[in-house]
C-alpha positions in Angstrom: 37.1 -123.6 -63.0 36.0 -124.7 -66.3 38.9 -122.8 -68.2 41.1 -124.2 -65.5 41.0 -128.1 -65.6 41.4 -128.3 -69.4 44.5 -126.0 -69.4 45.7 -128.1 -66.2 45.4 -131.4 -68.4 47.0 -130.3 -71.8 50.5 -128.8 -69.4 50.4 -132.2 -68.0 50.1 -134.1 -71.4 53.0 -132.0 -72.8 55.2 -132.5 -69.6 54.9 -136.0 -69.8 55.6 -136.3 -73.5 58.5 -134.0 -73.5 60.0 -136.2 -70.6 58.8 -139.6 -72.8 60.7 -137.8 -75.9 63.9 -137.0 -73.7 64.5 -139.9 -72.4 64.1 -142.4 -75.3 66.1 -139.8 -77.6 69.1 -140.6 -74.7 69.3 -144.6 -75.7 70.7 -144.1 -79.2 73.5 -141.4 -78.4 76.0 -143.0 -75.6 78.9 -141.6 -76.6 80.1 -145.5 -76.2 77.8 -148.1 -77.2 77.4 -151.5 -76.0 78.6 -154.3 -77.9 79.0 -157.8 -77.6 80.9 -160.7 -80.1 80.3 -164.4 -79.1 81.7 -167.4 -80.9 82.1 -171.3 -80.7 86.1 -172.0 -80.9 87.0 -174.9 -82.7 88.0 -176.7 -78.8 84.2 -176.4 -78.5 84.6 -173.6 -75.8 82.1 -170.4 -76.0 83.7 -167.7 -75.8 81.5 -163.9 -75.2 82.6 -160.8 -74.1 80.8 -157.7 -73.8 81.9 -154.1 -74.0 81.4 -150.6 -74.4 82.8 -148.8 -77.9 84.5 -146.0 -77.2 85.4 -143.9 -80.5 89.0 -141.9 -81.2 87.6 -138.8 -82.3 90.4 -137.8 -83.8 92.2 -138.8 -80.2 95.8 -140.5 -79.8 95.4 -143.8 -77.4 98.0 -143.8 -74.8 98.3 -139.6 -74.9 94.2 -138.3 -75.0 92.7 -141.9 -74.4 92.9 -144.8 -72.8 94.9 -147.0 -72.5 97.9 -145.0 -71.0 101.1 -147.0 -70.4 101.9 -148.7 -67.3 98.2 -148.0 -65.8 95.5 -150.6 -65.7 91.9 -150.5 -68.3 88.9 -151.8 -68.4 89.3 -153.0 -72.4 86.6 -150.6 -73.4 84.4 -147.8 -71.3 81.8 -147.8 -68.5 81.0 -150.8 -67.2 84.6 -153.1 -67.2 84.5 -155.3 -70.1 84.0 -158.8 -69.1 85.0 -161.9 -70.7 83.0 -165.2 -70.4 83.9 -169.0 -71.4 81.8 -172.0 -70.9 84.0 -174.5 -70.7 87.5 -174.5 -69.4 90.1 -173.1 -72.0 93.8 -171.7 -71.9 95.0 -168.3 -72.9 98.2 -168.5 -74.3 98.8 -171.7 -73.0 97.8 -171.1 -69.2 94.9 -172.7 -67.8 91.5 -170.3 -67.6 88.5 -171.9 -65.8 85.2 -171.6 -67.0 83.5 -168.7 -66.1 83.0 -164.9 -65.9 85.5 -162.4 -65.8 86.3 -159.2 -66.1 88.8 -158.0 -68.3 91.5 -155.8 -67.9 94.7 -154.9 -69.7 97.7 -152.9 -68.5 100.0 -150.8 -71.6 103.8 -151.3 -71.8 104.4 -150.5 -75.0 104.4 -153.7 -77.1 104.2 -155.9 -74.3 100.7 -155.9 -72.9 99.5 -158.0 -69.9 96.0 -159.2 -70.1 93.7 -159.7 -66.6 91.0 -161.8 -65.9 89.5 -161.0 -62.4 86.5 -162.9 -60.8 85.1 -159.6 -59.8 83.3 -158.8 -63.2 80.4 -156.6 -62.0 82.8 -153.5 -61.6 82.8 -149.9 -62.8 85.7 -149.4 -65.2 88.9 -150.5 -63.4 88.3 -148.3 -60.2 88.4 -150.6 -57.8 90.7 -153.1 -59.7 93.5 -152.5 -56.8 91.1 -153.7 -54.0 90.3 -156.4 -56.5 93.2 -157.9 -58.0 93.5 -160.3 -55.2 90.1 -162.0 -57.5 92.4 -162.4 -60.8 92.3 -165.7 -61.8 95.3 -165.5 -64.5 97.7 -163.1 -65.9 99.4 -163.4 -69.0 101.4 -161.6 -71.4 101.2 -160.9 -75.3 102.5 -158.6 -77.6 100.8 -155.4 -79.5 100.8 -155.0 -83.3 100.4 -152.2 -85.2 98.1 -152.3 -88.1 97.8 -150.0 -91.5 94.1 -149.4 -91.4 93.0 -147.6 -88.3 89.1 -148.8 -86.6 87.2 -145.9 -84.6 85.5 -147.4 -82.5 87.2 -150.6 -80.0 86.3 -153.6 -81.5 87.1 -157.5 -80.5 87.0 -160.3 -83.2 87.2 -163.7 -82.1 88.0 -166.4 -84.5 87.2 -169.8 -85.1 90.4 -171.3 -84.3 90.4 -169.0 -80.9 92.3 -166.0 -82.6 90.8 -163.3 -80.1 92.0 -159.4 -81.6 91.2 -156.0 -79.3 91.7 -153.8 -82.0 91.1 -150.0 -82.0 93.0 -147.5 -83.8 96.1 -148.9 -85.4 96.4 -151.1 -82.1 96.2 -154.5 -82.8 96.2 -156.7 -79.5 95.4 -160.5 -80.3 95.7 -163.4 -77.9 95.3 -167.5 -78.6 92.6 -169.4 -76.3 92.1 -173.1 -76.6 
């Protein structure tokens, strides 16, 4: 019995330090990390939006990766990407209201349209059909192409409300005021 209770103690101690060491090693390695940009736009408006960075690797977007013409994205990967403004703004001139949104895009070549839907705590754009009754605007800009190609999906956002989803070569920038 003697032999018995310290063998039992040292299997638990390595058990529960080999299950410690698995799951912290997991937080550093999603294949598509969180990010997040936030800025104050010259109107005054704060503008955030938080997404997950998927990478190319070595992947063409529209043929191996999202986005794939004609079908709706969530601007990013896992969770949809959502879009949030404090104050009242417009997006290529049409009137946004303050709040939280998620943020969708749908792929026609160099004509993209970009979605904002009230229903921003969503999976990827799954349920998006059962959803898009919730979008509060709709609008429509035009893809660039770019020289220099970015791995990972990044947005910038501007001072003068310049917002850019760029990834790839793919260059997708919108005006908010």
């Amino acid at each position: 019995m003697k032999r018995f209770l310290p063998v039992a103690l040292l299997a638990s101690v390595i058990s529960l330090s080999m299950n410690a060491c698995a799951q912290g090693g997991d937080k550093g390695s999603k294949p598509s990390p969180a990010a997040s940009t936030k800025e104050t736009i010259s109107s005054g408006a704060t503008i955030t939006i938080n997404y997950s960075q998927p990478a190319l690797k070595g992947r063409t977007i529209g043929k191996d990766v999202e986005p794939k013409d004609g079908q709706v994205w969530r601007a990013g990967a896992n969770e949809a990407t959502t879009f949030q403004v404090d104050k009242d703004v417009k997006i290529e001139g049409q009137t946004l209201p303050a709040g939280k949104y998620a943020f969708f895009t749908i792929n026609k070549g160099d004509e993209w349209t970009l979605i904002f839907n009230k229903t921003w705590d969503t999976w990827g754009a799954y349920d998006y059909e059962k959803n898009k009754q919730n979008d509060a605007l709709q609008v429509k800009v035009k893809a660039a192409k770019d020289a220099q190609s970015v791995e990972r999906l990044t947005y910038l956002i501007d001072k003068s409300g310049k917002v850019t989803l760029q990834w790839g070569t793919l260059r997708v920038p919108f005006s908010v005021m």
